[in-house]
N, C-alpha and C positions, 0 to 999 in steps of 0.2 A: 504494500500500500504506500502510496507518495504522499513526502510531506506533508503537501496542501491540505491531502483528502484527511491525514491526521488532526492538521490544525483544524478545520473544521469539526470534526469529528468532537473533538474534546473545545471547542470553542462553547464560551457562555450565551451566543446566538444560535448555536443549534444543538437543542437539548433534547427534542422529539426522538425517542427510541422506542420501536414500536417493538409489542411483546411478541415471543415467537409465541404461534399459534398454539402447539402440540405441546407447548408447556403448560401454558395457559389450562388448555382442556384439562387436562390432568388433574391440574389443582381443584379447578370446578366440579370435576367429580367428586371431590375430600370438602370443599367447604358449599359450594352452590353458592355462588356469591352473587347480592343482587343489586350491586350498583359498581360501574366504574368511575373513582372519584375524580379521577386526571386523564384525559382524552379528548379526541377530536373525533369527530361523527367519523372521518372514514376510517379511525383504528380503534373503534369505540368495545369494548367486549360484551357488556352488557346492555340490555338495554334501557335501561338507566344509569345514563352516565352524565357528568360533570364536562361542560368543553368550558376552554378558557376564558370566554366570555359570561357564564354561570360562575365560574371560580369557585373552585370544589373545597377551598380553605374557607371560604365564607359559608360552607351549608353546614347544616348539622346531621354527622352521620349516626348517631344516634339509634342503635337497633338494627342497623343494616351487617351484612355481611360483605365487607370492601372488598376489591382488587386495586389494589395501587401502583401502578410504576409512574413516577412524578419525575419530572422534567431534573436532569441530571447537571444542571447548572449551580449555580449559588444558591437558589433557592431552594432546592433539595431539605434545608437543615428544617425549614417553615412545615414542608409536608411532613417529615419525619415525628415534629414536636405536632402537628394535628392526628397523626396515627395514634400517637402515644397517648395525648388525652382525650381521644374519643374514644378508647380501649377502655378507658376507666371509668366512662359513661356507656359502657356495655356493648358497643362496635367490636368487632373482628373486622381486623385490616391486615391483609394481605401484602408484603413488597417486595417487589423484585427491583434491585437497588445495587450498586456498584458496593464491591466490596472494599472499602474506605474505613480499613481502619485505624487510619493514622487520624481521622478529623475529628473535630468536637462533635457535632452533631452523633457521629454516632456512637461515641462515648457518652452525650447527655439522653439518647434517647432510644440506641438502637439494644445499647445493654441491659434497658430494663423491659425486652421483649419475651415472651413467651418462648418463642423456639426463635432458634437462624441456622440458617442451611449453608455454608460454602457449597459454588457450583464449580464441580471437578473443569477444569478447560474452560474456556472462550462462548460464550453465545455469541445467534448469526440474527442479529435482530431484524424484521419485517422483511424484507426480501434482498438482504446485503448478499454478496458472494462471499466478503469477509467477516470473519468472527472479529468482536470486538476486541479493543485494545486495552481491556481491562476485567478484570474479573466480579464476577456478580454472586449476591447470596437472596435467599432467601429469607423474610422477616414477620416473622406473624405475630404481631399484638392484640389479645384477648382469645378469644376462640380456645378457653384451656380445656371446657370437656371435650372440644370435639379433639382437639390436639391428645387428649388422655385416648381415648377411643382409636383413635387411627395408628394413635403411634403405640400402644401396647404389647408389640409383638415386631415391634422394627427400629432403626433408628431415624429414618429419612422419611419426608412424606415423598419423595421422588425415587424411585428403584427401578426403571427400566432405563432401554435404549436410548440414548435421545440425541439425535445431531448425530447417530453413527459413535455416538463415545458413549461410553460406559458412567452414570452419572452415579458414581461413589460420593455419596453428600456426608459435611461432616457438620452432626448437628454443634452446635461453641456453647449453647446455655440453656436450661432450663427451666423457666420462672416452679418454684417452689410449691404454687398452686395447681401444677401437671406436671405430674412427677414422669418420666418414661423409664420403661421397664425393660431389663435387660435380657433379652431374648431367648437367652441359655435358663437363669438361673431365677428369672424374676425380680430381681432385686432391683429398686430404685438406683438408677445412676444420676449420680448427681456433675460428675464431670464425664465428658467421652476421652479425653486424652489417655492414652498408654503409658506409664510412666515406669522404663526397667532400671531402674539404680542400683549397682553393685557395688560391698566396701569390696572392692579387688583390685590389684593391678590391672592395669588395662592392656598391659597386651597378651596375660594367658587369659583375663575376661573375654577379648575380644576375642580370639581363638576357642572359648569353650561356649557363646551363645551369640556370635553374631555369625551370619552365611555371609557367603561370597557375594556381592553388588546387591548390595539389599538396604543400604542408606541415601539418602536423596543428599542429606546435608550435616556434614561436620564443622561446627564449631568448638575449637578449642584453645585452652590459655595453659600453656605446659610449664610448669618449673623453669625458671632465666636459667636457672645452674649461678645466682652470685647471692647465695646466701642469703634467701630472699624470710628465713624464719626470722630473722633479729630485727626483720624492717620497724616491726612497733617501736624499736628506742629511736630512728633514724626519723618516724612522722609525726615522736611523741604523742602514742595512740594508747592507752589505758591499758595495761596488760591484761586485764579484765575482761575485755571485749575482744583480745584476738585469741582462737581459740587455737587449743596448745594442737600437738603431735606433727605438725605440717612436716611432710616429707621432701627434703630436699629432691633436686635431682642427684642420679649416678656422677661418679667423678669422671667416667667415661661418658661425656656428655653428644659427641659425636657417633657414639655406636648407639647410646640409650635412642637417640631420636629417630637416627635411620631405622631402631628394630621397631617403636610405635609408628611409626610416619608407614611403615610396610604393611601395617595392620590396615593401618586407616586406608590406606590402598586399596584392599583385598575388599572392604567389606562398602567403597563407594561402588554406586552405580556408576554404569560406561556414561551416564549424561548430571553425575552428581556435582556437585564443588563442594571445597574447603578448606575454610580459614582460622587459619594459623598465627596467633597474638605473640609475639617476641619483642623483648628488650633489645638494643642494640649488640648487647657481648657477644651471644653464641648464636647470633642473626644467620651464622654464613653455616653453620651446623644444620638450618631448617632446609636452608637453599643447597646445600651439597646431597642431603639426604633426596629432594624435591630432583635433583638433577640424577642422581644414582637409580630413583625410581621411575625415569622417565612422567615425571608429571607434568603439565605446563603451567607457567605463571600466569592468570589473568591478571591481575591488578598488584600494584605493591603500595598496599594503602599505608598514608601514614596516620596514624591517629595521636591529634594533641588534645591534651589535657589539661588543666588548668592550676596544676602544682607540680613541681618537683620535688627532688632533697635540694636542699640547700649546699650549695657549692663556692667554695673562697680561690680554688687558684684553675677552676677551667667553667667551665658556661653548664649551665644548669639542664639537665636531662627533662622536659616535659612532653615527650612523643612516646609512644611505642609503633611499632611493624604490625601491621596484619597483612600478610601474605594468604592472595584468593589463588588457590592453585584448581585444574579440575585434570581430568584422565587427557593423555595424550587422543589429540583429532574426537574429544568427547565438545559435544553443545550443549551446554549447564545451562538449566532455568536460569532466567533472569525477567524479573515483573519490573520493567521499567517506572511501569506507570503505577505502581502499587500503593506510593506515598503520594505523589503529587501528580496533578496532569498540566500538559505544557502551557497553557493558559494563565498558571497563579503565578502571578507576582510576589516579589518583595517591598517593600514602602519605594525602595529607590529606582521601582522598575522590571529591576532583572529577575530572572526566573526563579521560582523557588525548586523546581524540577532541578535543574543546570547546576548550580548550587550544590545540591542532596546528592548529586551522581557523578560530581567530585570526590578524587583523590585523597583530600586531605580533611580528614574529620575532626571538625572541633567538636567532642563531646565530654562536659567535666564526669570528673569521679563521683562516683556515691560516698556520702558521710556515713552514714546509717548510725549517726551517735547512737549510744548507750545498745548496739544490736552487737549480739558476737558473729562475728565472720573471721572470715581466712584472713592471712595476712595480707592477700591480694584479693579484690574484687572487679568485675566486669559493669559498669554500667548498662541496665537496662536496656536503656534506647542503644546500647551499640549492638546488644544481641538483638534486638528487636530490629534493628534496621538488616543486620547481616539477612536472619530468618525472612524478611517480608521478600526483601531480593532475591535472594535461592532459594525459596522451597513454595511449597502449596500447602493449602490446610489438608489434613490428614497425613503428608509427607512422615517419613520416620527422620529425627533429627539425631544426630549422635556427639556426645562431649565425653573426651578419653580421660577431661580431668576436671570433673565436676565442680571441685572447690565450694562455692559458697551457694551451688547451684541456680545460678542465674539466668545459664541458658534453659536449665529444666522450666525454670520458672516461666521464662519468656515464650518457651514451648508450646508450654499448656495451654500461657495465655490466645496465643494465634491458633489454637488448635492441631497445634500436630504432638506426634507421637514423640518418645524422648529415649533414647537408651544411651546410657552413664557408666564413667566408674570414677570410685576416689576412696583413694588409700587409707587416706585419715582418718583414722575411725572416730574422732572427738569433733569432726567437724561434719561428717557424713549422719554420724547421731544427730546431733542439732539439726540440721536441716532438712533429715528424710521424715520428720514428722511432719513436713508443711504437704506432706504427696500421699499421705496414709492411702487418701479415698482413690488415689488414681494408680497405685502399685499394679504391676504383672508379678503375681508369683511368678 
């Protein structure tokens, strides 16, 4: 598809995306819905529907059972807060809606839905030849008996063919008042994420429960090898709060890496990537190992941070390496448009897109006062942004050194699956309690 037709595509002037047909049906069968609240008479679905000139924000849906796909511009946040409290006044509304979960709106309104469905691939809205250039979920606010009744025995309201792909939906939340029931065993799930955390070394863990090209996405932050336990006297951090056992790396710190860096190998997919967090010392240990396994480097991101140690006779260290590697001639997911689409600005103009998919990432540390963690922690938003870029929801995500589990954390949050290890057993205690409900024996 050509620039133009992009720009257009994601421009604030054209927002009409019309629903595909056969998905539509589907849903209608599961709810029978009897009004379309946003539409124009020629892609109207029901016959009661809202065109722009009615303005479907000004009526009262009250009692109806919605269908909404609402115009995918700025104003998107206005339908989403009308879904959300006409749900409360007893509506079921339906949305098929871009899956944005980097913006407010769907943190102030799409998180306190009933159910959401990630949809596996690209939709081909109204009669395009192309699948869109962003990914779409599904959003039901109210509707919890029928939501309880449908979904009893499954996890997706969607399970067949559709577009020729296989539509594996992963449902992210389920409002407390429709509980869904797990298909084997009956039991309420309260989260879908898989979550396999082992206190084990990681590379005869990896060898005893991961197969051969079976992870879409590794993210991991391995021991520098320079003494990184005694950091608490170096950032004057409370010895209280950084929790003891941390294992250094091997003094053979060039064989230790090639022998996990070959694991991590074996157990990507041929189309997987991953990123590799290094301090500058034993940077060229990652990249000789990366070169011995025939890997290729996509990106050699630097990430800065916003303190160092403090330094008197050379320049103060606030960067680390994140090295994006993927398999030799492999094409690794990449959601370009997952965080921003080409159209947002900054105050001064420039893209916010252009920006984000830069090289050089300024993301500060986390404080987490008074919390115990490792002596190294990963900020949120850096695993959060790695995960939105390389993987899909339901994707299996994998970290050889869990630490203060952050990428698990981030995992869960986006919906995919998580398989771990981390040696330290004072710091793997502390934080395998936050996973209890999402464990894989």
């Amino acid at each position: 598809m050509v620039k133009k037709e992009l720009d257009v595509m994601f421009s604030s002037k054209t927002v009409v995306w019309e629903t595909p047909q056969n998905l539509y049906e589907e849903l209608n069968n599961v709810f029978h819905f009897t009004t379309d609240v946003c539409a124009l008479p020629e892609n109207a679905k029901c016959e009661n529907y809202y065109s722009p000139e009615q303005d479907g924000l000004a009526q009262d849906w009250r009692g109806d059972c919605c269908w909404m796909n609402p115009p995918y511009g700025r104003e998107i946040s206005k339908w989403m807060k009308k879904a959300y409290e006409s749900s409360l006044d007893g509506a079921t509304v339906v949305c098929l809606i871009p899956a944005r979960t980097d913006t407010r709106w769907w943190h102030d309104y799409v998180g306190k839905a009933a159910h959401i469905e990630f949809l596996k691939g690209r939709l081909k809205f109204g009669n395009s030849k192309d699948s869109a250039p962003f990914p779409s979920a599904l959003v039901v606010f109210g509707g919890e008996e029928k939501l309880k009744a449908v979904l009893e025995n499954k996890y997706a309201l969607l399970n067949h063919k559709f577009e020729g792909r296989s539509m594996v939906l992963v449902p992210v939340r389920f409002n407390k008042s429709a509980p869904v029931m797990n298909r084997v065993n009956k039991q309420p799930i309260s989260r879908p994420s898989k979550i396999l955390a082992m206190n084990c070394d990681c590379i005869s863990g990896a060898q005893a429960h991961i197969a051969d090209a079976t992870v879409a996405l590794i993210v991991t932050d391995p021991p520098f090898g320079i003494g990184e336990g005694k950091f608490e006297k170096l950032y004057n951090r409370k010895e209280a709060n950084v929790a003891t056992g941390y294992v250094e790396a091997p003094e053979d710190y060039d064989k230790w890496t090639l022998d996990w860096m070959k694991e991590a190998k074996r157990i990507l997919k041929p189309n997987g990537s991953m990123y590799v967090i290094s301090g500058w010392t034993n940077l060229y240990s990652i990249l000789d190992a990366a070169r011995k396994l025939d890997l290729s480097l996509v990106n050699h991101i630097v990430w800065k941070f916003n303190f160092g140690v403090h330094t008197k006779k050379k320049f103060v260290s606030s960067h680390y390496h994140i090295l994006y590697f993927c398999k030799r001639n492999g094409k690794p997911i990449f959601n370009n448009h997952c965080r921003y689409l080409p159209d947002e600005k900054l105050e001064n103009g420039n893209s916010v897109l252009y920006q984000d998919m830069q090289d050089v990432w300024e993301i500060p540390k986390e404080y987490a006062r008074g919390k115990v963690k490792n002596c190294n922690k990963l900020p949120e938003a850096l695993a959060e942004k790695i995960i939105e870029y390389s993987s899909a929801p339901g994707d299996t995500v994998c970290d050889f050194f869990l630490g203060n589990f952050t990428t698990a954390t981030v995992a869960r949050k986006l919906g995919r699956d998580l398989i771990g290890f981390e040696l330290n057993k004072d710091i793997y205690d502390c934080k395998i309690s936050d996973f209890i409900d999402d464990l894989v024996a």
